[in-house]
Biopython code that builds the backbone (N, CA, C, O; Angstrom):
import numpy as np
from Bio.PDB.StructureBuilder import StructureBuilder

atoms = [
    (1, "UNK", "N", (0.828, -1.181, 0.000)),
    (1, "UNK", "CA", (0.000, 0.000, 0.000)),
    (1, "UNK", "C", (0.878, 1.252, 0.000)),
    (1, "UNK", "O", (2.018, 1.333, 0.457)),
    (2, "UNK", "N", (0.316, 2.008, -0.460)),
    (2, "UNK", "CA", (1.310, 3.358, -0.476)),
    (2, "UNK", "C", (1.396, 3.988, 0.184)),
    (2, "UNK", "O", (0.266, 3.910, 0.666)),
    (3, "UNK", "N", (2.045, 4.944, 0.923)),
    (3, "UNK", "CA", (2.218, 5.792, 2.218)),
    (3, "UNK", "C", (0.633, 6.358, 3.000)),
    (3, "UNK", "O", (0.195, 6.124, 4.126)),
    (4, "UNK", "N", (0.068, 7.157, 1.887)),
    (4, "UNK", "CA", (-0.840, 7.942, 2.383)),
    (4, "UNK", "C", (-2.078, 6.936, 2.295)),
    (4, "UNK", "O", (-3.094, 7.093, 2.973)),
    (5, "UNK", "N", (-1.922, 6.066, 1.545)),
    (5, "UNK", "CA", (-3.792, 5.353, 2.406)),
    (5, "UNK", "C", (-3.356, 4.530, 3.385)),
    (5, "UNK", "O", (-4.238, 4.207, 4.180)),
    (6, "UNK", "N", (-2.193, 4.051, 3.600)),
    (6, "UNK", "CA", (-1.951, 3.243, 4.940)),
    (6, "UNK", "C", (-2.372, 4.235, 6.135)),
    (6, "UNK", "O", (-3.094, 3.725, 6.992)),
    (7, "UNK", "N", (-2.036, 5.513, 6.295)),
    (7, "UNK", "CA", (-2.179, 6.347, 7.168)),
    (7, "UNK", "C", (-3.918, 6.555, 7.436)),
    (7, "UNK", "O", (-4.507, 6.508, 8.516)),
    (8, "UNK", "N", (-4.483, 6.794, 6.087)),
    (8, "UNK", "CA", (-6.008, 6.605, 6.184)),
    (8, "UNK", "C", (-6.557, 5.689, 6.910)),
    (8, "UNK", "O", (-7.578, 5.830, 7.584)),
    (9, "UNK", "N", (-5.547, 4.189, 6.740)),
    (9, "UNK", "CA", (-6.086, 3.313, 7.332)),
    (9, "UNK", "C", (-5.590, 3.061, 8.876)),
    (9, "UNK", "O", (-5.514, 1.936, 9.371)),
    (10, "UNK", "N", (-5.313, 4.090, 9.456)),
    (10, "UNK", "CA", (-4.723, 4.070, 10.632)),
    (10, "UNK", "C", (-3.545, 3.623, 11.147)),
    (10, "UNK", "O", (-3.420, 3.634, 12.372)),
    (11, "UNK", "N", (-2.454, 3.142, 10.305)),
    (11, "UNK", "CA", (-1.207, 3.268, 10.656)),
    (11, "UNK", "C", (-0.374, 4.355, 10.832)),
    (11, "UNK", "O", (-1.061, 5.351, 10.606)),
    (12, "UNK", "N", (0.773, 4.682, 11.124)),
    (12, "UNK", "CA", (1.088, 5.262, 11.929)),
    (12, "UNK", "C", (2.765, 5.042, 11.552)),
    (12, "UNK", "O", (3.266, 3.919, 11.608)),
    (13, "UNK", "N", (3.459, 6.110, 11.210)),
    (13, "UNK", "CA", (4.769, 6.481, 11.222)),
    (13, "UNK", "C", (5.796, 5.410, 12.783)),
    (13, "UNK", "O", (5.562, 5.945, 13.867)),
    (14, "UNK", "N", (6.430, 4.572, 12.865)),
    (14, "UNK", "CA", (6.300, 3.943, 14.081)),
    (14, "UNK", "C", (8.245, 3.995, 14.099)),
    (14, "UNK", "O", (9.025, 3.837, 13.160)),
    (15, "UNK", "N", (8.445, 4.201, 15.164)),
    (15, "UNK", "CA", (10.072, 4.089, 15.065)),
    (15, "UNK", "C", (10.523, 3.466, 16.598)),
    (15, "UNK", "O", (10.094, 3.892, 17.670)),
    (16, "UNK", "N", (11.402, 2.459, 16.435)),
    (16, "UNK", "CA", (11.861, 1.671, 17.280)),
    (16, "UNK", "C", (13.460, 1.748, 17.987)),
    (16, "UNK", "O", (14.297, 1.735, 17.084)),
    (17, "UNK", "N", (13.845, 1.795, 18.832)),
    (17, "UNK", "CA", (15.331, 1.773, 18.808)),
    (17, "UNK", "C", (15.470, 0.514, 19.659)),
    (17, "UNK", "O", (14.840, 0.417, 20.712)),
    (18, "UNK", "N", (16.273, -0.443, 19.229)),
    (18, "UNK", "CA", (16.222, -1.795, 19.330)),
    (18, "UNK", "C", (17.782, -1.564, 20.486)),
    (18, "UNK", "O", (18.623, -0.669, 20.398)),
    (19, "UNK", "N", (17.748, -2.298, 21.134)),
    (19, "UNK", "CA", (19.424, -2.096, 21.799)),
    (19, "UNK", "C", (19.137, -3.757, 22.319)),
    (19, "UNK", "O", (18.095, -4.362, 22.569)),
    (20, "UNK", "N", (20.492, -4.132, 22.346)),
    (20, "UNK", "CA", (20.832, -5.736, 21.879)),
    (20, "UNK", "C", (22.402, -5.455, 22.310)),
    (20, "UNK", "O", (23.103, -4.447, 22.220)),
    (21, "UNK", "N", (22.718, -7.150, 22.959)),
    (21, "UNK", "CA", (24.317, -7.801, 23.396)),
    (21, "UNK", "C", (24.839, -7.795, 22.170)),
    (21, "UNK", "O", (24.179, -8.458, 21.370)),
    (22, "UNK", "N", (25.956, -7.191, 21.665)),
    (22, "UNK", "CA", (27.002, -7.813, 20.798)),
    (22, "UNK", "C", (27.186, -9.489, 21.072)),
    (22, "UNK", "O", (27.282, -10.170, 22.094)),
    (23, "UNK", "N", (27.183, -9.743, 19.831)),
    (23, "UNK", "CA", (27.205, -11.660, 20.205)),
    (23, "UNK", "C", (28.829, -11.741, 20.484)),
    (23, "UNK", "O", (29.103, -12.332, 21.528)),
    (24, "UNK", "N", (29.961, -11.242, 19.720)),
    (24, "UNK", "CA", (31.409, -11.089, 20.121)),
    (24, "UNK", "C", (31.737, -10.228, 21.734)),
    (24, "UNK", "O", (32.839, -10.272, 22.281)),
    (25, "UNK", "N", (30.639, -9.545, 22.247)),
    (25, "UNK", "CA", (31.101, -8.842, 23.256)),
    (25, "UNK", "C", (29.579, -8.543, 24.053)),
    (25, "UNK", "O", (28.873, -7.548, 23.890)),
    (26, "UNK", "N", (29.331, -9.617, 24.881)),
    (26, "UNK", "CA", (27.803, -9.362, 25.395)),
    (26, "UNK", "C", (27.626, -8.536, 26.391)),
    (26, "UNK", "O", (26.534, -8.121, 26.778)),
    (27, "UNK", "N", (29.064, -8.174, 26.999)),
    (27, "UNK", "CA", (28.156, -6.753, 28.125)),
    (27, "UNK", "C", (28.833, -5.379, 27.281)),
    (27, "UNK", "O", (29.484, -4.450, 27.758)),
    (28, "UNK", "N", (28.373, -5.654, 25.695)),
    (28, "UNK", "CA", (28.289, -4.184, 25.254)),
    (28, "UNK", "C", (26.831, -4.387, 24.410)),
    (28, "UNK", "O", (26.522, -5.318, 23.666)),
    (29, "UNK", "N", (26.218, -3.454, 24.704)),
    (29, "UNK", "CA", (25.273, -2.875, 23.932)),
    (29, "UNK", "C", (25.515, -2.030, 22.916)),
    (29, "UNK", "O", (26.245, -1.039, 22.895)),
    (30, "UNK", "N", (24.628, -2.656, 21.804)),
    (30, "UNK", "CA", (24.863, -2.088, 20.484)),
    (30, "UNK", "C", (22.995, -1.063, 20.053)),
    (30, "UNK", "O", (22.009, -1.261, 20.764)),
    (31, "UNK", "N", (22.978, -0.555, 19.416)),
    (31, "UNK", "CA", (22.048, 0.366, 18.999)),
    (31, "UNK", "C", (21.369, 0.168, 17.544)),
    (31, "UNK", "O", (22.053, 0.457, 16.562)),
    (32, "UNK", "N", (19.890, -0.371, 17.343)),
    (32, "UNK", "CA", (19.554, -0.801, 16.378)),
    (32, "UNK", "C", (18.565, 0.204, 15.981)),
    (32, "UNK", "O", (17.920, 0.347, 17.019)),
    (33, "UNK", "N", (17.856, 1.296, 14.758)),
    (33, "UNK", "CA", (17.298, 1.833, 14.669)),
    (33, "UNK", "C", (15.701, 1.307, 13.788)),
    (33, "UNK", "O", (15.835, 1.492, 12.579)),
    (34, "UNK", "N", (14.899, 0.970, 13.999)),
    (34, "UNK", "CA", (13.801, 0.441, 13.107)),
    (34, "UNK", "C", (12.879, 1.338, 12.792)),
    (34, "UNK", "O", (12.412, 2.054, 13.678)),
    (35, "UNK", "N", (12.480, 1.444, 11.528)),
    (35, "UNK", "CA", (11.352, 2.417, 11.031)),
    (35, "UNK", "C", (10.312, 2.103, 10.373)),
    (35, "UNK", "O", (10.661, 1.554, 9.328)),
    (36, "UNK", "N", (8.559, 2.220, 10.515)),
    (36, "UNK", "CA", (8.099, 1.055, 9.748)),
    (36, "UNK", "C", (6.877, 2.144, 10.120)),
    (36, "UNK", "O", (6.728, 2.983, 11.008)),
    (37, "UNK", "N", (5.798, 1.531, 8.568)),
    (37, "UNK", "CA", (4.443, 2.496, 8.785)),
    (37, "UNK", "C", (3.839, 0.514, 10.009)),
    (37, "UNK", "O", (4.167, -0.668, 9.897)),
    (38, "UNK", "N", (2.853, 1.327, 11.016)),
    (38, "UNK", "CA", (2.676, 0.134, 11.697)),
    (38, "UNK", "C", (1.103, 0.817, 12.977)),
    (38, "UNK", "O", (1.141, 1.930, 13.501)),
    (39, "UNK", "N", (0.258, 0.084, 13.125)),
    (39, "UNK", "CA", (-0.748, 0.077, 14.296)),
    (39, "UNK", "C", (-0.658, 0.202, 15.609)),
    (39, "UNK", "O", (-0.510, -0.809, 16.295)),
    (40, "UNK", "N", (-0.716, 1.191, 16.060)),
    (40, "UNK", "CA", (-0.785, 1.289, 17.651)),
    (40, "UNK", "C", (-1.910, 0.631, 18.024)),
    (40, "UNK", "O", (-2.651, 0.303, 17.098)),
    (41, "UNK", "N", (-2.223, 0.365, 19.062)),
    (41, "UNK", "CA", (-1.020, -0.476, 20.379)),
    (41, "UNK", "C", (-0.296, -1.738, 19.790)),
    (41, "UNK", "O", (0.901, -2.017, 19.844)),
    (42, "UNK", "N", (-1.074, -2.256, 19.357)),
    (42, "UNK", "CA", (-1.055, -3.763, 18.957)),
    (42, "UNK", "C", (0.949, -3.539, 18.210)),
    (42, "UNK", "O", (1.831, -4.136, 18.827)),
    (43, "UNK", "N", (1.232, -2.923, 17.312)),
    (43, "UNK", "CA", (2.270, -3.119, 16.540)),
    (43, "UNK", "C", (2.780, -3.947, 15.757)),
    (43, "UNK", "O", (3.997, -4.118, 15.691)),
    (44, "UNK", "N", (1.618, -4.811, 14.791)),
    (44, "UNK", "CA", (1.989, -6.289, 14.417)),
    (44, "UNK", "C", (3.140, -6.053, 13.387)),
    (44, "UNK", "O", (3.620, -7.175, 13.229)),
    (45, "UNK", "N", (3.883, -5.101, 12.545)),
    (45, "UNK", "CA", (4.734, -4.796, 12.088)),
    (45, "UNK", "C", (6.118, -5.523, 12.544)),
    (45, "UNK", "O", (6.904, -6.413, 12.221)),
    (46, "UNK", "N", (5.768, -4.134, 13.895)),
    (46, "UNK", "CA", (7.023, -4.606, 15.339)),
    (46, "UNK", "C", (7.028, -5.797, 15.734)),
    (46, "UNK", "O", (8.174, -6.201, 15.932)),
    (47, "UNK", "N", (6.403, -6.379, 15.893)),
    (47, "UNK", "CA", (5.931, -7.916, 16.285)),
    (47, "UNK", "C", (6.845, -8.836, 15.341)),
    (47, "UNK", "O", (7.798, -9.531, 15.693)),
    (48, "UNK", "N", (6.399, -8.694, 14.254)),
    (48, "UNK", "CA", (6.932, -9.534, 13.066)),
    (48, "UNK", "C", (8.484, -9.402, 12.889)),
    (48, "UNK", "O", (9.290, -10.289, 12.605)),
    (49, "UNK", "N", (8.705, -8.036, 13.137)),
    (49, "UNK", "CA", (10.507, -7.844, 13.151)),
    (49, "UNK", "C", (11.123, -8.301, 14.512)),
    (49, "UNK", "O", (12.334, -8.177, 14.692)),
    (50, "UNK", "N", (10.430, -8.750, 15.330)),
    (50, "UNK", "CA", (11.231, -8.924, 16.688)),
    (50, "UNK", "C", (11.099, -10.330, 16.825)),
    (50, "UNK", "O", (11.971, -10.938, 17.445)),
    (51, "UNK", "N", (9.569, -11.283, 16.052)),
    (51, "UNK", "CA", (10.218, -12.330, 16.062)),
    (51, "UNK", "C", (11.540, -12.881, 15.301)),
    (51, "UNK", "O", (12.317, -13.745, 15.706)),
    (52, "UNK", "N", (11.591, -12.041, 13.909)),
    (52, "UNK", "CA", (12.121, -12.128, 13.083)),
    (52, "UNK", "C", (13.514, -11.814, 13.766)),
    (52, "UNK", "O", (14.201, -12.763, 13.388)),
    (53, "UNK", "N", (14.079, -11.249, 14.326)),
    (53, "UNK", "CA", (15.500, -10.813, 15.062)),
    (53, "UNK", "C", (15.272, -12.185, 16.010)),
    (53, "UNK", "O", (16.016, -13.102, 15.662)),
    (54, "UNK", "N", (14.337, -12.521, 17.206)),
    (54, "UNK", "CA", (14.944, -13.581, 18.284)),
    (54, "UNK", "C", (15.264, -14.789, 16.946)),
    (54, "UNK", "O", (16.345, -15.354, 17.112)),
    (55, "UNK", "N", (14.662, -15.142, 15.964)),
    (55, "UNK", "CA", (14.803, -16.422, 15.927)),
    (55, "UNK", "C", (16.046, -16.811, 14.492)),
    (55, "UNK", "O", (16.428, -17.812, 13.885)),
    (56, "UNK", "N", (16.328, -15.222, 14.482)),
    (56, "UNK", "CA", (17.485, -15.104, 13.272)),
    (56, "UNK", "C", (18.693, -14.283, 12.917)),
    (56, "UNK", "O", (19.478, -14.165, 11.976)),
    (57, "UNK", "N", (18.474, -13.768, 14.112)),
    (57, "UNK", "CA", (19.955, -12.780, 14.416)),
    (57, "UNK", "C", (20.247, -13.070, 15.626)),
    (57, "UNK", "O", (19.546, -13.204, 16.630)),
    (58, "UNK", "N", (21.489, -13.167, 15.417)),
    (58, "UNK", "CA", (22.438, -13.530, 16.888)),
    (58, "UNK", "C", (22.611, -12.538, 18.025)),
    (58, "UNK", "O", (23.026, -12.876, 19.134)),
    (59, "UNK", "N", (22.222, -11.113, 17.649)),
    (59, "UNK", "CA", (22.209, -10.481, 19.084)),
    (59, "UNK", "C", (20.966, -10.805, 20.052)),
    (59, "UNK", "O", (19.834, -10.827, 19.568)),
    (60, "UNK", "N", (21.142, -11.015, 21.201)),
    (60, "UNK", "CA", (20.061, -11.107, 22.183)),
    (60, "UNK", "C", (19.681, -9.329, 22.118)),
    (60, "UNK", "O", (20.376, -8.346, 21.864)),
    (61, "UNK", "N", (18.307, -9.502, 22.464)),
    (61, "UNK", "CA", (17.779, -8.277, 23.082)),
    (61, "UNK", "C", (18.016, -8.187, 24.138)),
    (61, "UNK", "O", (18.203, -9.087, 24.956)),
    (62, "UNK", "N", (18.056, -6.574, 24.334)),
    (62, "UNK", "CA", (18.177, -5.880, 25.779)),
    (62, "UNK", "C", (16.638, -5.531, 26.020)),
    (62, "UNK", "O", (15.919, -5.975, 26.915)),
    (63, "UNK", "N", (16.202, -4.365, 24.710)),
    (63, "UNK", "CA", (15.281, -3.218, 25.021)),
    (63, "UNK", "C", (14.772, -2.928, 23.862)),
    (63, "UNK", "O", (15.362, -3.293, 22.845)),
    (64, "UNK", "N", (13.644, -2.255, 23.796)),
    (64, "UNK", "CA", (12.718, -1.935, 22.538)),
    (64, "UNK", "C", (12.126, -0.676, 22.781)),
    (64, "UNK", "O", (10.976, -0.768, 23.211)),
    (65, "UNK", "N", (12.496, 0.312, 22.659)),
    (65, "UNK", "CA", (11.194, 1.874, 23.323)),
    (65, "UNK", "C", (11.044, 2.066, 21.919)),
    (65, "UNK", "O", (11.914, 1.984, 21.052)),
    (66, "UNK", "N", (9.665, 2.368, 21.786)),
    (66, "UNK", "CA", (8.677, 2.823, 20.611)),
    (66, "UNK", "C", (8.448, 4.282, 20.816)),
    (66, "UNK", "O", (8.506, 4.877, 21.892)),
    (67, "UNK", "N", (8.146, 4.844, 19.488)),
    (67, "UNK", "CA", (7.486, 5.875, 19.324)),
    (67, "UNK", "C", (6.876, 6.118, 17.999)),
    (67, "UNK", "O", (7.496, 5.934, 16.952)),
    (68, "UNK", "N", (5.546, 6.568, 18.062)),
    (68, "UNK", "CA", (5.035, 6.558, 16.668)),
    (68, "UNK", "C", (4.271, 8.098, 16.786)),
    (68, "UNK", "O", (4.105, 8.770, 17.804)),
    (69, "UNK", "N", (3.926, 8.367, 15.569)),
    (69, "UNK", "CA", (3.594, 9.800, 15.522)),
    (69, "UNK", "C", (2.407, 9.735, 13.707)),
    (69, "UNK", "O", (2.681, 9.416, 12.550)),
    (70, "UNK", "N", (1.487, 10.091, 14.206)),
    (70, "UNK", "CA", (0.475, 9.873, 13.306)),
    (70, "UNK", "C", (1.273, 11.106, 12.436)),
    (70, "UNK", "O", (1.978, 11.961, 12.973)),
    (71, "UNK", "N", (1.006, 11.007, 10.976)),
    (71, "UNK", "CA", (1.640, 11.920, 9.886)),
    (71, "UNK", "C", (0.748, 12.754, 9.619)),
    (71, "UNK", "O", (1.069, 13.936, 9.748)),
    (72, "UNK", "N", (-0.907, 12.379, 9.079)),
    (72, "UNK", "CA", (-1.766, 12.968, 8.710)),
    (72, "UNK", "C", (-2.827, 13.098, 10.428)),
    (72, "UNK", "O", (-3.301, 12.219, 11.147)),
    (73, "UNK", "N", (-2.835, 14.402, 10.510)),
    (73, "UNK", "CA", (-3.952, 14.402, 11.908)),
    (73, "UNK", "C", (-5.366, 15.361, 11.325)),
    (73, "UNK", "O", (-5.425, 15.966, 10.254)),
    (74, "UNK", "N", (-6.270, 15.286, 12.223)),
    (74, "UNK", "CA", (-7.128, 15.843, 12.038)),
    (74, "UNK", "C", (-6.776, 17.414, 11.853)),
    (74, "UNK", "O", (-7.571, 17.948, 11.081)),
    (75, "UNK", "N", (-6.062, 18.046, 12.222)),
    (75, "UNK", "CA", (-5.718, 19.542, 12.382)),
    (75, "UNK", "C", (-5.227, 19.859, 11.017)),
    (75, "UNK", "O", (-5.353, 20.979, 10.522)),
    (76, "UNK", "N", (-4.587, 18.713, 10.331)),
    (76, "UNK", "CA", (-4.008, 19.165, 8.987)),
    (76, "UNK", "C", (-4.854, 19.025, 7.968)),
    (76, "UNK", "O", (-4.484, 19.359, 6.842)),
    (77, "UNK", "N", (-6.440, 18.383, 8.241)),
    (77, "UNK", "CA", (-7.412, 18.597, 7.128)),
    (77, "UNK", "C", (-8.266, 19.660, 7.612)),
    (77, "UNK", "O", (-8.593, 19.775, 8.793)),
    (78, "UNK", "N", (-8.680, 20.566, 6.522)),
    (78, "UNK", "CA", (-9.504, 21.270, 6.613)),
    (78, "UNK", "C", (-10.459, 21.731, 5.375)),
    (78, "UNK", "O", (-10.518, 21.110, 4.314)),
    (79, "UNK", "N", (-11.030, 22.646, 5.603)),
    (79, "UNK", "CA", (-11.309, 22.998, 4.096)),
    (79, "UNK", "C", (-11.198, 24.015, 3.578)),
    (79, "UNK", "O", (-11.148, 25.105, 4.147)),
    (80, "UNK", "N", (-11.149, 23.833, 2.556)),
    (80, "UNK", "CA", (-10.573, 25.304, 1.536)),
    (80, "UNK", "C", (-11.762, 26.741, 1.434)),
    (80, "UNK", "O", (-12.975, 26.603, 1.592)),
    (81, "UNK", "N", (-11.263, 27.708, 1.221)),
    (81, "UNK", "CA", (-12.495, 28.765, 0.804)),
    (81, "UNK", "C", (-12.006, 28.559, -0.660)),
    (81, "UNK", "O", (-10.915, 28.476, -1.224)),
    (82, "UNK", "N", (-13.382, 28.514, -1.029)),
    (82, "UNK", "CA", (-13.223, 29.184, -2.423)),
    (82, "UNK", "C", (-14.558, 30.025, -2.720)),
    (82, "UNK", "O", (-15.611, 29.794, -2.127)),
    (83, "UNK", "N", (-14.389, 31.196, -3.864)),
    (83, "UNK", "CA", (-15.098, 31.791, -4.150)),
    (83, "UNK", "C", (-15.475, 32.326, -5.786)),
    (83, "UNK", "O", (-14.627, 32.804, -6.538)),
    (84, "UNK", "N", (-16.779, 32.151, -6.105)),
    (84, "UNK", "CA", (-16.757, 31.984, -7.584)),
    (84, "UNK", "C", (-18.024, 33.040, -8.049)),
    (84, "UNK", "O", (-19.209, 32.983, -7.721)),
    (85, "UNK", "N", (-17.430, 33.880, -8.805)),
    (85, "UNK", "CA", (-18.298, 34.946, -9.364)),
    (85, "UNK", "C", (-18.975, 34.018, -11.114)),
    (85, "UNK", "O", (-18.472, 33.280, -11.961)),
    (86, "UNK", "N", (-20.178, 34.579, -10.896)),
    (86, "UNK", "CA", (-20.671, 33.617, -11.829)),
    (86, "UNK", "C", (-21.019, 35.215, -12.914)),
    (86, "UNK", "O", (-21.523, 36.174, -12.329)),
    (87, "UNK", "N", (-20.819, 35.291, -13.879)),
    (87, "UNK", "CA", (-21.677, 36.741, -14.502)),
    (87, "UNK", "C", (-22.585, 36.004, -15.318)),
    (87, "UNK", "O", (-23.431, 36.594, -15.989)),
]
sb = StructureBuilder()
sb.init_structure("model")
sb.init_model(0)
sb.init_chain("A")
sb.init_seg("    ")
for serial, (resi, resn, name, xyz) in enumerate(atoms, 1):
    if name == "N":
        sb.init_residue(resn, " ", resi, " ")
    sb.init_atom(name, np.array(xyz, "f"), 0.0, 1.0, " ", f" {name:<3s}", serial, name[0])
structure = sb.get_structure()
């Protein structure tokens, strides 16, 4: 789907910062950035990438903080004036 009807359909700009053990060095934390159009609360997007990391990338997780930020809000639709002289 393309950016702007996903948003129609209530997804949501969603950004993740993933932090995870180095598999060569496990008491360092490394910094993973994820970006994805995706559903609040639920996040099945996020969901799908985190099973997708436990069961196929070698860093263990630490931590996951979310933040999502709707793109299109109600404040940014409105309606137009227009005005039309008819002679």
């Amino acid at each position: 789907m393309a950016n702007l009807e996903l948003q129609l359909n209530n997804y949501r700009l969603t950004t993740a910062e993933i932090l995870y053990h180095m598999p060569d060095h496990p008491n360092l934390l490394q910094s993973f950035l994820w970006q994805q159009y995706d559903i609040s609360p639920k996040f099945p997007e996020l969901k799908k990438f985190i099973n997708f990391w436990i069961s196929d990338i070698e860093g263990k997780l630490h931590s996951v903080n979310v933040a999502g930020k709707s793109l299109i809000s109600e404040e940014d639709i409105g309606f137009g004036k227009f005005e039309l002289e008819i002679s």
